[in-house]
C-alpha positions as CSV (number, residue, x, y, z in Angstrom):
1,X,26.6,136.0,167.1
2,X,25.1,139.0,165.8
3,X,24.3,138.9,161.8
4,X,24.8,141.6,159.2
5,X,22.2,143.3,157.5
6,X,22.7,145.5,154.5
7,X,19.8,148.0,153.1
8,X,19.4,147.2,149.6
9,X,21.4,150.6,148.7
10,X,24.7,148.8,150.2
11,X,24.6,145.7,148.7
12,X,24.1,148.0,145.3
13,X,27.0,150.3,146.2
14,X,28.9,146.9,146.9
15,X,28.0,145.7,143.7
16,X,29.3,149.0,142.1
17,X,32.6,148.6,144.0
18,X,32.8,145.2,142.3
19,X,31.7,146.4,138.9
20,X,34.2,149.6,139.2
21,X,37.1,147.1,139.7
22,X,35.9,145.0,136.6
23,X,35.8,148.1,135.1
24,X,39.1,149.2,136.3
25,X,40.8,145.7,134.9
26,X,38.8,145.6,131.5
27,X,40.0,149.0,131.3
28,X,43.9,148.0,131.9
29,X,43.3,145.5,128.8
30,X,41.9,147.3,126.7
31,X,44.6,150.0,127.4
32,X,47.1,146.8,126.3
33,X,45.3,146.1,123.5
34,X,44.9,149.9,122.2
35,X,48.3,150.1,122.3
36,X,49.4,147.0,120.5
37,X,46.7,148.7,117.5
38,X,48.2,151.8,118.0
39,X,51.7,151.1,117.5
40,X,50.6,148.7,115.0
41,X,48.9,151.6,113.2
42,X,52.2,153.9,113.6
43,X,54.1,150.9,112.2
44,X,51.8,150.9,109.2
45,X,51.9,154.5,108.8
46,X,55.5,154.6,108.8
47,X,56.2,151.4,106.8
48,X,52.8,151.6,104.7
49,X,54.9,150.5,101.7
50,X,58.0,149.8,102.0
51,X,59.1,149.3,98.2
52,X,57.7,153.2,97.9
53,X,59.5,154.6,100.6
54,X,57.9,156.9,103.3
55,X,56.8,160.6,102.7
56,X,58.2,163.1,104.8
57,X,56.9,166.1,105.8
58,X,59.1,168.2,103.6
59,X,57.8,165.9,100.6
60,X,61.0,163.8,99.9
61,X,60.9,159.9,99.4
62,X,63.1,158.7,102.5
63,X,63.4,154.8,102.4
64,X,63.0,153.3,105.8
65,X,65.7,150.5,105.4
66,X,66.4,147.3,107.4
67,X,70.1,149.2,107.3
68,X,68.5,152.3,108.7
69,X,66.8,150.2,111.4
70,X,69.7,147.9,112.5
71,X,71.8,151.3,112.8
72,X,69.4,152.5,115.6
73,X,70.9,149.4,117.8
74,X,74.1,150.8,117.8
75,X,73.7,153.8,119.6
76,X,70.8,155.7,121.9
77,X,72.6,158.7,119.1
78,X,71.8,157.0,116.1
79,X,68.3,156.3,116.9
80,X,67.2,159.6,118.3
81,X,69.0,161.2,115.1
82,X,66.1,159.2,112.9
83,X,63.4,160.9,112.7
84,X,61.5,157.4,112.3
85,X,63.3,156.1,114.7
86,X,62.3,159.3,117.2
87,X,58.8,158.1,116.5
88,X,59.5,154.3,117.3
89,X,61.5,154.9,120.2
90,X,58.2,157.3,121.2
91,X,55.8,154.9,120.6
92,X,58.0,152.4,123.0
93,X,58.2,154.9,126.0
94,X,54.4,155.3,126.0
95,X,54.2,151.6,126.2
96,X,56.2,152.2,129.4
97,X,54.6,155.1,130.5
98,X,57.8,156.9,130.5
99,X,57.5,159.1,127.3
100,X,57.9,162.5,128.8
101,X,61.9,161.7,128.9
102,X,61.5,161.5,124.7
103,X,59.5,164.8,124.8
104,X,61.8,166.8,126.9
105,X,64.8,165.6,125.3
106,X,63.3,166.8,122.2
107,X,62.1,169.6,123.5
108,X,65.3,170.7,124.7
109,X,67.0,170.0,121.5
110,X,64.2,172.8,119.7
111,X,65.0,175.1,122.6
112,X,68.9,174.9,121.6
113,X,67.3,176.9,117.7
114,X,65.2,179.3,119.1
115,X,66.0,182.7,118.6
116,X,67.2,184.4,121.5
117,X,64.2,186.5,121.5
118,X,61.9,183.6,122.0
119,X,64.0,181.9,124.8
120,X,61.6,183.1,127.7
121,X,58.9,181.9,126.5
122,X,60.1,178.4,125.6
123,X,62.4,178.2,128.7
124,X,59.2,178.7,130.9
125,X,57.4,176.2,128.5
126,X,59.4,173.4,129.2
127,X,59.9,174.5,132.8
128,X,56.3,174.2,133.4
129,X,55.7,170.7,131.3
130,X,58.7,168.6,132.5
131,X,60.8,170.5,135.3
132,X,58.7,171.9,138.2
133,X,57.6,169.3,141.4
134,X,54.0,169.2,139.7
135,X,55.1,169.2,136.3
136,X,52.5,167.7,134.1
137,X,55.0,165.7,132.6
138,X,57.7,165.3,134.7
139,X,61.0,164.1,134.4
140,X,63.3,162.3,136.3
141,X,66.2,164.4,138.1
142,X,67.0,165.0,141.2
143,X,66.0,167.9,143.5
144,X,69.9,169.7,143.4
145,X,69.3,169.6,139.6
146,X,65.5,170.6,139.4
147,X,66.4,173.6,141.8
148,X,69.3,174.6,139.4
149,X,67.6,174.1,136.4
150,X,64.4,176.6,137.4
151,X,67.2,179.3,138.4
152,X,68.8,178.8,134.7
153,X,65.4,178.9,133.4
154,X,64.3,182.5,135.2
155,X,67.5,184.3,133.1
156,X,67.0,181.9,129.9
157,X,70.3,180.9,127.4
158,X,70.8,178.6,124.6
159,X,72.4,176.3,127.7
160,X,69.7,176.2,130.4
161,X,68.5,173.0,130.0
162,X,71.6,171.6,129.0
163,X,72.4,169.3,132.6
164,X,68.9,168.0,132.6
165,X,68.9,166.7,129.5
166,X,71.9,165.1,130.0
167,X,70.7,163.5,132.5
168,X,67.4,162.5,130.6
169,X,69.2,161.7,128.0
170,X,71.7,159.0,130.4
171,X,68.9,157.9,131.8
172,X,67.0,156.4,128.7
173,X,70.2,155.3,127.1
174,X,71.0,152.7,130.5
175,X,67.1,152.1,131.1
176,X,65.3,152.5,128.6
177,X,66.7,151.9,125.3
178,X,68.3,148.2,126.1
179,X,64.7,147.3,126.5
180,X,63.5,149.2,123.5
181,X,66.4,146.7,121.2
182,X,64.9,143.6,122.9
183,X,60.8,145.0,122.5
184,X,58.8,143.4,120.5
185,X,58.2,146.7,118.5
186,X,61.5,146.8,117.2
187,X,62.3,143.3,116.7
188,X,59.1,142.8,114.1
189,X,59.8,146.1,112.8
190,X,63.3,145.0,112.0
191,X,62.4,141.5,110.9
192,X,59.6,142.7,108.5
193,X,62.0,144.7,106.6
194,X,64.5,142.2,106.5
195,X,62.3,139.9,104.8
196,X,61.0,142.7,102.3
């Protein structure tokens, strides 16, 4: 039975092989870990104090409440309409790697102020991040609807991502957000400010 020999070089690149998958899985946890600190850090930065209230980028006190909070399980509406709870819901969809769905939906809802002047340039903005087959970020729609969405984008109005977002917006209200009300995230988040 014939043996096998391997030059020293082989067994080295085997080794890296093995090493690289180490590598790979160490990586995974640490990515687990870095995002348990990092939505622990958001957390803190949104809930520093709670008996202060959280500053806002306009400057106002806005009290994060375990009110405010509870409202965001009633409806995917109530929570996207918080600006904390935009942030929280964020923070969640990165967990999931599926956070381009928050950014497009919001996205879309900017695109819906613009001036009319600026449309083309956003339009083709957000068709180049989230719409088009090798979007960065893609989203989730089917081809019928990516196909009609880059047409409405080429002659840009207030409406042109309307469908899509819709459909974005379906999508994380049955998937996504039932998950986000039973994550750990929200339930500590919710339980820390009931007992503050």
């Amino acid at each position: 039975m014939p043996g096998f020999f391997f030059s020293h070089s082989n067994v080295t690149e085997l080794n890296g092989k093995e090493d690289c998958k180490l590598a790979e899985g160490k990586a995974h946890k640490k990515k687990q870990k870095a995002f348990g600190a990092d939505l622990k850090s958001y957390l803190r930065c949104m809930v520093p104090h709670i008996e202060s209230g959280i500053k806002t980028s306009n400057s106002r006190n806005v009290m994060l409440s375990a009110e405010e909070v509870t409202q965001w399980s009633q409806s995917l509406e109530k929570l996207l309409a918080s600006q904390s709870g935009q942030g929280v819901f964020w923070e969640f969809l990165k967990s999931e790697f599926s956070e381009e769905n928050i950014e497009f939906w919001l996205a879309c809802e900017d695109y819906k102020k613009t001036k009319s002047d600026h449309l083309h340039g956003k339009a083709e903005r957000i068709y180049k991040e989230f719409v088009q087959s090798d979007a960065i970020k893609q989203i989730n729609i089917d081809y019928q609807m990516r196909e009609a969405t880059a047409k409405k984008a080429q002659d840009p109005t207030h409406t042109s991502f309307d469908e899509a977002q819709k459909t974005v917006y379906i999508l994380m209200e049955r998937d996504s957000y039932p998950r986000f009300l039973k994550s750990k995230s929200y339930l500590n988040l919710l339980n820390q400010l009931q007992t503050n």
